[in-house]
C-alpha positions in Angstrom: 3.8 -1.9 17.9 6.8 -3.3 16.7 8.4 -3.8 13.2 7.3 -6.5 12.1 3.9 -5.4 13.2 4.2 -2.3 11.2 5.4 -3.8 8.2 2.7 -6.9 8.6 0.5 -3.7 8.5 1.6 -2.1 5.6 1.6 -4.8 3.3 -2.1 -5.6 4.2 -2.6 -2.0 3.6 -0.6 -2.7 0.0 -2.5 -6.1 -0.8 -6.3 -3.9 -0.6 -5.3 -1.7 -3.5 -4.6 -4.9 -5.7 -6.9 -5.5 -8.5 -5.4 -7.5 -10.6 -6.2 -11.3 -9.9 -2.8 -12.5 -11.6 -0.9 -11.0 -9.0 -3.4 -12.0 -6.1 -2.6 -15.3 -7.1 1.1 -15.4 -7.2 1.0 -13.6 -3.9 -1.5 -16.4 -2.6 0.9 -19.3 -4.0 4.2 -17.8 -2.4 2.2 -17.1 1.1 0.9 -20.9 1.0 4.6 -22.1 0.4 6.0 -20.3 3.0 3.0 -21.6 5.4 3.9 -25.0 4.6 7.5 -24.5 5.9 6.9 -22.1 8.6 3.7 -23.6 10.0 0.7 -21.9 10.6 0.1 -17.8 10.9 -0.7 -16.5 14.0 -2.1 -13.4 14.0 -2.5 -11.2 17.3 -6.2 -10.3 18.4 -6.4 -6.8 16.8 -4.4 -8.0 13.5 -7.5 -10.6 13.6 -9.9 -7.9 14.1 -8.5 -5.2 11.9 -8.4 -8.1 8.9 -12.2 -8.9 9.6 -13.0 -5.0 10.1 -11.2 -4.8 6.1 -12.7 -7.3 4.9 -16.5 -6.3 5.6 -15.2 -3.0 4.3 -14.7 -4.1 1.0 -17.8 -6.3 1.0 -20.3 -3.8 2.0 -18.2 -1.3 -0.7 -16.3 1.2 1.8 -13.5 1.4 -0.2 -11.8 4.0 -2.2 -9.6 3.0 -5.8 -6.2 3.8 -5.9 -7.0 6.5 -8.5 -10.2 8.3 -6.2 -7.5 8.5 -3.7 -4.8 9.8 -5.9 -7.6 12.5 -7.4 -8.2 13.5 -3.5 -5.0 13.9 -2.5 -3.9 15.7 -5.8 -7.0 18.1 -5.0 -5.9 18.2 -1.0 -2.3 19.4 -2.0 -3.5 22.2 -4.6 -5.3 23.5 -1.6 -2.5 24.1 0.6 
């Protein structure tokens, strides 16, 4: 996997902990700029599938908050 892959990766990992709909938006707007001038994203076959795997995630609900998983790992830690 290369760099950019890997940082592609991590910011879709960033973007599903976002709750707050202001900031999905401005997100949304700067993305749809930059398409305009860059043309159109293409995304590999498994960034495809890994998106659509994500996305049915969070629609049938198998997804965690960003505070149940600070409450696990703070709970994993104190056992070590």
């Amino acid at each position: 996997m290369t760099v950019v892959d890997l940082t592609r990766n991590k910011l879709i990992d960033k973007l599903l902990t976002i709750r707050n709909q202001k900031i999905l938006d401005t997100i949304t707007e700067y993305l749809d700029s930059v398409s305009k001038t860059t043309g159109p994203l293409e995304l590999s076959d498994f960034e495809r599938k890994t998106l659509e795997q994500s996305h049915l995630d969070y629609l049938t609900g198998k997804f965690k908050s960003h505070t149940e998983i600070d409450a696990e790992d703070k709970k994993w830690l104190s056992q070590k």
